[in-house]
matplotlib code that plots the C-alpha trace (Angstrom):
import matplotlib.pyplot as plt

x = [-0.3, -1.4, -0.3, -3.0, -2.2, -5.3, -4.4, -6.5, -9.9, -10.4, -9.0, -9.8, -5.6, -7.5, -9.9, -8.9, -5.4, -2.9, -3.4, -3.9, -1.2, 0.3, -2.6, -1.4, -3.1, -5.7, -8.5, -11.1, -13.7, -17.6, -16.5, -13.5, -15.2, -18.5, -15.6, -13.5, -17.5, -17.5, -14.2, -15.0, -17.8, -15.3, -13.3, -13.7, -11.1, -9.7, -9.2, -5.4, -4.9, -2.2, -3.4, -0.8, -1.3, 0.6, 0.7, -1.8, -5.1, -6.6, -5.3, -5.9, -9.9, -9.3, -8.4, -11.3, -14.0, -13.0, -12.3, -12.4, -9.6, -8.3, -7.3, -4.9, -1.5, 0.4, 3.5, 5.5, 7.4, 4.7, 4.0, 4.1, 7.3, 7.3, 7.6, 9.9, 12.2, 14.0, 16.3, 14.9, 11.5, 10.5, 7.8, 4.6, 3.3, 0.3, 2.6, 3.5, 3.4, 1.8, 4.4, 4.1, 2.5, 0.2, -1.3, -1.5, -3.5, -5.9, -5.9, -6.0, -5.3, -3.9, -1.1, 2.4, 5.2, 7.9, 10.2, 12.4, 13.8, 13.9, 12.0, 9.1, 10.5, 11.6, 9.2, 10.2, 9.1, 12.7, 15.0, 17.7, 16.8, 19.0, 18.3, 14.7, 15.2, 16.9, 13.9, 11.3, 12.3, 13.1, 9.0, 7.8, 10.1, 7.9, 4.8, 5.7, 6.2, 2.8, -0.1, -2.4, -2.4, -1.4, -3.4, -1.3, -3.8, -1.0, -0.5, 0.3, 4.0, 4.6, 2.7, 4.6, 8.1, 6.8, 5.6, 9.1, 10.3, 8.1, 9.7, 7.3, 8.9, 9.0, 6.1, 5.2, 2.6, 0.5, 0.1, -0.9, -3.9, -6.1, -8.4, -9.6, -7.7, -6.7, -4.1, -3.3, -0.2, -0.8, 1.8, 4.4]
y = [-17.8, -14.4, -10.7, -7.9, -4.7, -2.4, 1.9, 3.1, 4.6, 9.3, 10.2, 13.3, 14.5, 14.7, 17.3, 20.9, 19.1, 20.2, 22.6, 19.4, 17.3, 18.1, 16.9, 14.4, 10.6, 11.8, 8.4, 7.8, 10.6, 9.1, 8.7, 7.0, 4.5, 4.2, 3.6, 0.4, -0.9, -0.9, -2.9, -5.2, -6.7, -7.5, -9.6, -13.1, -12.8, -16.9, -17.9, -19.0, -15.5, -12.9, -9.3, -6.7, -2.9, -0.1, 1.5, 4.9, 5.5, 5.6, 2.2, 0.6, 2.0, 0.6, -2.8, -3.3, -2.0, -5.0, -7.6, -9.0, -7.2, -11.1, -11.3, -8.1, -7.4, -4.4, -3.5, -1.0, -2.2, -1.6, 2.4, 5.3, 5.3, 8.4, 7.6, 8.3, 8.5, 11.7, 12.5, 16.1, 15.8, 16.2, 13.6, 15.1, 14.8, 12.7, 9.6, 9.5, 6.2, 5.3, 4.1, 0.7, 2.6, 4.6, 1.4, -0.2, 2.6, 3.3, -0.3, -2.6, -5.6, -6.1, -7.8, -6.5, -8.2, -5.8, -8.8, -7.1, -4.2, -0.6, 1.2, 2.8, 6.4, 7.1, 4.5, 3.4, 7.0, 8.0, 5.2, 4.9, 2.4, -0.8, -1.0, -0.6, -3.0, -5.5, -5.3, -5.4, -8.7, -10.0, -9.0, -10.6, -13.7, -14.2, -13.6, -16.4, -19.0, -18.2, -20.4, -18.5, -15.2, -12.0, -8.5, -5.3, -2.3, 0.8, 3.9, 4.5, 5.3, 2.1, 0.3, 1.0, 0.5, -3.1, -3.5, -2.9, -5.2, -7.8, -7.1, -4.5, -1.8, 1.6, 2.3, 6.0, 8.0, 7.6, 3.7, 4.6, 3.0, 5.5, 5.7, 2.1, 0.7, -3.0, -4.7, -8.1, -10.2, -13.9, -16.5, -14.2]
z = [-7.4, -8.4, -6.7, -6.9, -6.4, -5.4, -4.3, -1.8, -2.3, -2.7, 0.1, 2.3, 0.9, -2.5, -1.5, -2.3, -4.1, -4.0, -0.7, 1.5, 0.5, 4.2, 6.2, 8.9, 8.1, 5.8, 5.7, 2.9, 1.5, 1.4, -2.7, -1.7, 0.5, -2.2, -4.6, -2.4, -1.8, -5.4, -5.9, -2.7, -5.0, -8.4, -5.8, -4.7, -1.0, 0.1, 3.7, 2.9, 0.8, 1.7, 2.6, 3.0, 3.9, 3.8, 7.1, 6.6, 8.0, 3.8, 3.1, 6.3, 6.5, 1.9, 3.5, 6.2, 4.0, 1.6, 4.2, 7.8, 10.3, 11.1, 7.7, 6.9, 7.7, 8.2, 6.3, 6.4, 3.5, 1.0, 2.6, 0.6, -2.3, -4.6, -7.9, -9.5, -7.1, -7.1, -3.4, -4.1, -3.4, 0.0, 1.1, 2.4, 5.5, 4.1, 3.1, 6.9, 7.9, 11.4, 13.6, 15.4, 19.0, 16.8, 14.9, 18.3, 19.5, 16.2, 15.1, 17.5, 16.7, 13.2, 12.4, 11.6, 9.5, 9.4, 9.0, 12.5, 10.1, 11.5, 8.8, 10.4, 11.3, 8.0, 5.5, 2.5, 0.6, -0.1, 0.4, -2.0, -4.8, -4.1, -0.4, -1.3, -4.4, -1.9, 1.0, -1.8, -3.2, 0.2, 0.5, -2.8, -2.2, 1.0, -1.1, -3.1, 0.0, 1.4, 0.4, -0.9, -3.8, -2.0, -2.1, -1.9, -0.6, -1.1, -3.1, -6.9, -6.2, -4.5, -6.8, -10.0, -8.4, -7.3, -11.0, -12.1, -9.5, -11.3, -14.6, -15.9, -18.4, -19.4, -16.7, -16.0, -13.9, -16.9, -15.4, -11.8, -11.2, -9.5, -6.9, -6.1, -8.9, -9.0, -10.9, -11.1, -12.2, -12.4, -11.7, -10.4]

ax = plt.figure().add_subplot(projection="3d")
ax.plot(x, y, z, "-o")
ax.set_aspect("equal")
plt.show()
């Protein structure tokens, strides 16, 4: 059983960086979606598969450019994480998460597994390391029980502090995969 990361595709945040960082659910640029049309044909998707997505409009529009809506999940616990984490930094407004009404309302529809925990007002962007640690083990412990390999559309941040999760070491921003990017790790 294999868990592939993949970050969204250039999103419409990106344009005029850093001045639109605090644009309210920024979704994919024309580049960004040529780029995820690009990925959608290095990937081979299986009915029993796992498909989880962090809860913004860029990796959600990421997600249904590569598959069927029937087949991706919502949640909230792979969202936006700064990286590293540092209590100082402020989050911006583009790593918002949709809340549950919103994602009702723009995405009819989809599936959520939130696994009953209240973490959709504040996300997983600046939670304190164990509590995140704890959830995020919980998540990939579930991964593990399902039947198929999982997919993880999210954002660089998030990415790397699952990689570490997964034993990974002495990561930096230097390993974020970038715009589209896809990163697997086989029996994990």
């Amino acid at each position: 059983m294999d868990i592939t990361f993949i970050r969204h595709g250039h999103g419409e945040h990106l344009i005029d960086y850093p001045n639109r960082l605090n644009e309210l659910h920024p979704g994919l640029t024309e580049l960004g979606k040529s780029q995820v049309t690009t990925l959608r044909k290095q990937m081979k998707l299986d009915p029993h598969d796992v498909i989880l997505v962090s809860p913004t409009k860029r990796t959600i529009e990421t997600a249904l450019l590569l598959t069927a809506e029937e087949h991706l999940t919502i949640c909230p616990l792979v969202g936006p994480r700064m990286f590293p984490q540092n209590p100082e930094f402020l989050p911006f407004i583009c790593d918002q998460i949709y809340s549950k009404e919103e994602l009702d309302t723009q995405f009819p529809g989809l599936s959520v597994l939130d696994f009953g925990l209240e973490c959709w007002e504040e996300g997983v962007n600046q939670m304190d390391g164990h509590p995140f640690d704890v959830l995020a083990k919980g998540l990939l412990q579930w991964c593990r029980e399902q039947d198929g390999n999982t997919y993880i559309i999210s954002h660089d941040g998030t990415i790397t502090n699952y990689r570490i999760l997964l034993g990974e070491k002495g990561l930096s921003r230097r390993d974020f995969l970038g715009e589209a990017g896809k990163y697997t790790i086989t029996n994990f």
